[in-house]
N, C-alpha and C positions, 0 to 999 in steps of 0.2 A: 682686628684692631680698630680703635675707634679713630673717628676724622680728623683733622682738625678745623675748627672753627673760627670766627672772627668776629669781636663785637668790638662796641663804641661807649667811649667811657668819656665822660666831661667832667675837669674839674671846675667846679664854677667858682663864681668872683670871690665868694667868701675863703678859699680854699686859698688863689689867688695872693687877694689883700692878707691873708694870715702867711702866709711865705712856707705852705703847706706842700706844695707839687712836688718836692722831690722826697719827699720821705709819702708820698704818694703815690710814684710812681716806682720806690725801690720795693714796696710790699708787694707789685705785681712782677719785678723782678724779681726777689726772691721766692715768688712760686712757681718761676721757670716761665711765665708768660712771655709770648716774643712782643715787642711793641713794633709792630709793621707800618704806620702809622704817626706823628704828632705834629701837632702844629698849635700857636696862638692865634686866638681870634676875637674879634668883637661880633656879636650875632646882632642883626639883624630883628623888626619886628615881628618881617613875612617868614624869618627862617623860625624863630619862635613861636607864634602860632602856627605853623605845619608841626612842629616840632610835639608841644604841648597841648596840641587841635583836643587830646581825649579830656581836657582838663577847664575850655573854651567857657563850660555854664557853671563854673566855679567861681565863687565870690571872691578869690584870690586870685584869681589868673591877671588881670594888668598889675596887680602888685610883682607876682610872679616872673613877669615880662620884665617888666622895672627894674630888678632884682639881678636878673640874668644880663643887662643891658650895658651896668652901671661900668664893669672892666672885662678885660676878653676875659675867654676861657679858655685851658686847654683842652685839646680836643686827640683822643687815644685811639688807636685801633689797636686793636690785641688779638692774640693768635694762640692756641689752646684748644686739651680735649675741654670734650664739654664747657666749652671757655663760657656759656653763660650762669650755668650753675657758681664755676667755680670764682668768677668774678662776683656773681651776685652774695655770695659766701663774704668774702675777703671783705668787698662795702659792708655790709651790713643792712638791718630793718631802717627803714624811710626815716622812722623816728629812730634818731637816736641814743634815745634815753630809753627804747625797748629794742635796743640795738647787743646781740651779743657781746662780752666782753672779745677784748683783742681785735676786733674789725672798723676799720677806719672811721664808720661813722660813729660808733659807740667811743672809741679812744680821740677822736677829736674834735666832736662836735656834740651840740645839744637841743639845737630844734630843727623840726623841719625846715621853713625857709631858710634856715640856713646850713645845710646838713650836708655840706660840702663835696658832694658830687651825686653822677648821673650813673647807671648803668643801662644799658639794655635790658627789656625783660623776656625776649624771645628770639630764637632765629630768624625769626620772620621782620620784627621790628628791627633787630640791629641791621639784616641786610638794609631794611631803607635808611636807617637813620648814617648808615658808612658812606649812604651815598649820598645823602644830603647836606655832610662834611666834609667829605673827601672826592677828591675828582680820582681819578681808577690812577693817572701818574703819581699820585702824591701817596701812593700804599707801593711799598715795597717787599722782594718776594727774595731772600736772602739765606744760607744757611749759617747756627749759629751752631757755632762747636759745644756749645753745654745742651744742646736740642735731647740728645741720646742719654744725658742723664739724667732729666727729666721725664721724657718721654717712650724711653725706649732705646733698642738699639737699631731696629726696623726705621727709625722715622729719618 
């Protein structure tokens, strides 16, 4: 049986300002994802460049910052098999206009800067980025009665 996992998913300001979060956060409820994890925030410059550092010699990145800065965001921890596939699935491509039909960025957005949320793109990265949102008390470890029909009977 496979693991389960945990990744870090941001709604950003534009998702926000559009009064998008909760028909954002029922699509990963309805694929049985647990949300261990939530909170609002306003990020920071230093947490944004850590955040964005791969993206630093980009000719957009202080607009980027900017962008990110203007309202908080929500900020997800999620819990799932292969939860970074199957999150990365559900958002959709960067651009959203080559963004599968039915995935969040494709059904509610239409440019990159504003392409209404973040996901993780590895195990590796969501472990730092859970931890540069969330402090270890603020994620919670809970069982949820639909767990087994999602995921099994085992889990």
């Amino acid at each position: 049986m496979a693991d389960i996992q945990r990744t870090l998913v941001l709604i950003k300001p534009d998702a926000v300002q559009r009064e998008l979060v909760g028909e954002i956060v029922t699509r990963f409820e309805r694929k049985g994802l647990k949300t261990i994890g939530m909170k609002m925030a306003h990020l920071d410059e230093a947490t944004l460049t850590e955040h964005y550092g791969h993206l630093k010699d980009k000719p957009f990145f202080g607009d980027l910052k900017k962008f990110m800065m203007q309202t908080p965001v929500i900020a997800l921890v999620l819990e799932g098999f292969d939860i970074i596939e199957v999150v990365r699935v559900i958002v959709g491509a960067t651009n959203p206009r080559a963004a599968d039909a039915g995935t969040i960025r494709s059904d509610l957005s239409m440019n990159v800067p504003s392409n209404i949320i973040h996901a993780s793109d590895s195990l590796e990265s969501a472990g730092h980025e859970i931890k540069r949102f969330f402090a270890d008390n603020e994620l919670f470890a809970y069982d949820k009665l639909t767990d087994k029909f999602h995921f099994g009977e085992g889990v």
